[in-house]
N, C-alpha and C positions, 0 to 999 in steps of 0.2 A: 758359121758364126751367126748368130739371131742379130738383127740392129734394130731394133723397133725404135728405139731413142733416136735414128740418124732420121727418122721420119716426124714429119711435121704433122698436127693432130691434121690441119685442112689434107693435106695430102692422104692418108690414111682416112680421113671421109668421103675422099674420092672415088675410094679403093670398095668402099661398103658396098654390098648389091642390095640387102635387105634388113632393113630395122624398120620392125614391125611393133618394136617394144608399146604399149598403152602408154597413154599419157596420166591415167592415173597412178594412184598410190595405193595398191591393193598390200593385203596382207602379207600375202604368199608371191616371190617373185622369182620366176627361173629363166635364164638363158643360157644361149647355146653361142660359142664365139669361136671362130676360125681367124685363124692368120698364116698364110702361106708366100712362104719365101724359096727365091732360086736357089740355085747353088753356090751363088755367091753371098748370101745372106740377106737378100733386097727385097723385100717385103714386097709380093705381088697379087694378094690379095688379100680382105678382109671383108669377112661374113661374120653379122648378129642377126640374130633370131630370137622370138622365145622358143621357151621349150612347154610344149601344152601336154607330152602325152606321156605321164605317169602311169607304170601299171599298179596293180592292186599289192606285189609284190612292194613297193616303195610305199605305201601306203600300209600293209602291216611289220613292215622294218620300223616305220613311225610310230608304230602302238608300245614298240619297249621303251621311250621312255618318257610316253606320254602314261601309260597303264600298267607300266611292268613287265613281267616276264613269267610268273606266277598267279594263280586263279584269288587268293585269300592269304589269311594267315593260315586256317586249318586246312589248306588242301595246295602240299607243293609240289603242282601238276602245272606245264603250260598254260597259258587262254588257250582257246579259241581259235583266236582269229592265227598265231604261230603254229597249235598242230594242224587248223585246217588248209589253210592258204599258203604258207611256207613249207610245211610236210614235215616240221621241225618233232622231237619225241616229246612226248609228255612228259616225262623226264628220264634222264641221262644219267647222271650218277651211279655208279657200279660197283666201285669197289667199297663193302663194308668196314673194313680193313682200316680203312685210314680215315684220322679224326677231321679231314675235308669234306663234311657232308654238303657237296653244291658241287655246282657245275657252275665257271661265268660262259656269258656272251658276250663277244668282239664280232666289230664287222671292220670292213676295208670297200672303197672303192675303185672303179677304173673306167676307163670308157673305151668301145669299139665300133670301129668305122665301116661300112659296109659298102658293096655297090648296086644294092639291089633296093627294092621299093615294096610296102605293103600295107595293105590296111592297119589301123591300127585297131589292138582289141586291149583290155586291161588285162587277159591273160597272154599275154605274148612270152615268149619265153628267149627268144632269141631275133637276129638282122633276119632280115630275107636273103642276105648275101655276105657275109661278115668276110671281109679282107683278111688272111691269115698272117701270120708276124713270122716275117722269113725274109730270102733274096729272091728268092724266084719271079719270073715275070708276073706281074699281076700282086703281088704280094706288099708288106710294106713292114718296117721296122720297130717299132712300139718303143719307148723309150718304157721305164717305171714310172707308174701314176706318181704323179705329186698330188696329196690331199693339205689344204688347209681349211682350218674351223675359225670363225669367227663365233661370238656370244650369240647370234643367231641367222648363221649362216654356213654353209660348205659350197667350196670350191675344187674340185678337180680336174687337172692338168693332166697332158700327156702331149709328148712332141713324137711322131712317125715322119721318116725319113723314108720316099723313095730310090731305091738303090737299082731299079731296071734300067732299060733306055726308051720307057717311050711313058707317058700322060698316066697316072692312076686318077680315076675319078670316084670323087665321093659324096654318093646321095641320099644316105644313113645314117645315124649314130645313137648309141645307143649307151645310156650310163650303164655299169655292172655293180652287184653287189655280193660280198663276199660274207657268211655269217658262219664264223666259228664257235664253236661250243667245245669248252677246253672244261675235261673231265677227268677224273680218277678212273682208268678200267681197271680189269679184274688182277691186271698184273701189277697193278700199283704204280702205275707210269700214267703221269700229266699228259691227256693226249687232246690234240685237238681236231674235231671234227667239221670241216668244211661243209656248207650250202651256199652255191651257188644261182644267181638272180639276175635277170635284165628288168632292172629297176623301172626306165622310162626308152621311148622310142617316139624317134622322132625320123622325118624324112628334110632334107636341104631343099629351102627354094629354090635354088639356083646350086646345082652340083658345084663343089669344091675341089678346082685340078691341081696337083701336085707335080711338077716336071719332073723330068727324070734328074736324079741326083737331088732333086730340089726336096722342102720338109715342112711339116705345117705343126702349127701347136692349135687344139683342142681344148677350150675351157667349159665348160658347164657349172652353172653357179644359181643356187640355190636361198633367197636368202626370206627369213621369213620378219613380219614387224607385226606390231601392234598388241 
């Protein structure tokens, strides 16, 4: 059972190893937020950070609905920047058949936690050590992402629960992103086609340990002004 409310804010700043957040007000603002409790539900740590290392991947996820998803009026091919960087088709659309001429785009997000550590590059694709979602020693539980949108901003959640008997530790995370493209194919069925993306990557100041039985929540928050 989570108790964050039975915690007092002093107490829970206690708890912080590192906020690093700027004291100004920039446009763009992302952080990264841990809180890890026992097994009895008792909040035993809390880690903020920002989060600095967006790949190029989160960056042309941003061009559809800053630019669109189409080149013009007269030409309904991709940009650019989605066939070349995302590897998305020029387009998709297949069955002539049906008075659907388009394809839409959905995306979804998640986050995954790693034990491993690496440079960072804007093509990164994946952890250096991504923790798999299982019981097995070394492994760790994933709950389903919780996304919320604010008017300009996204939030995503996720609670993993260790279920071995000894310390998972965690010194990576990484947002994911998920780009469906739901299309008429040639058999006339609404299908949808996944691309999968490590949005941003980031490494922990201070690794994040989870006990055994014990379970942390994962927020990464994104908000943009001005």
């Amino acid at each position: 059972m989570i108790t964050p409310d039975l915690v007092s804010e002093d107490d829970i700043a206690k708890l912080i190893i590192s906020d690093n957040l700027p004291n100004d007000e920039p446009s763009f603002k992302a952080y990264i937020e841990a809180k890890v409790y026992d097994k009895e539900g008792r909040i035993i740590q809390h880690h903020r950070q920002p989060m600095r290392s967006l790949t190029q991947y989160f960056l042309a996820l941003m061009s559809i609905p800053l630019v669109g998803t189409y080149q013009n009026a007269s030409t309904n091919q991709a940009t650019g920047i989605l066939t070349n960087v995302l590897g998305l088709p020029s387009q998709q659309y297949t069955n002539p058949v049906s008075s659907t001429n388009s394809a839409n785009i959905s995306w979804d997000f998640s986050i995954q936690v790693g034990s491993g550590s690496q440079p960072f590059s804007p093509t990164l694709t994946s952890l250096a050590a991504p923790i798999a979602n299982g019981t097995s020693s070394g492994n760790l539980s994933y709950s389903a992402p919780t996304v919320s949108y604010g008017s300009a901003s996204i939030s995503v959640t996720i609670t993993v629960t260790n279920p071995s008997a000894s310390t998972v530790s965690i010194t990576e995370i990484g947002l994911l992103g998920t780009i469906y493209i739901q299309y008429w194919n040639t058999n006339n069925v609404y299908t949808p086609a996944p691309y999968s993306f490590l949005l941003s990557y980031d490494t922990f100041s201070t690794p994040v340990s989870i006990p055994p039985a014990g379970f942390a929540t994962f927020q990464i928050t994104i908000s943009f002004t001005g």
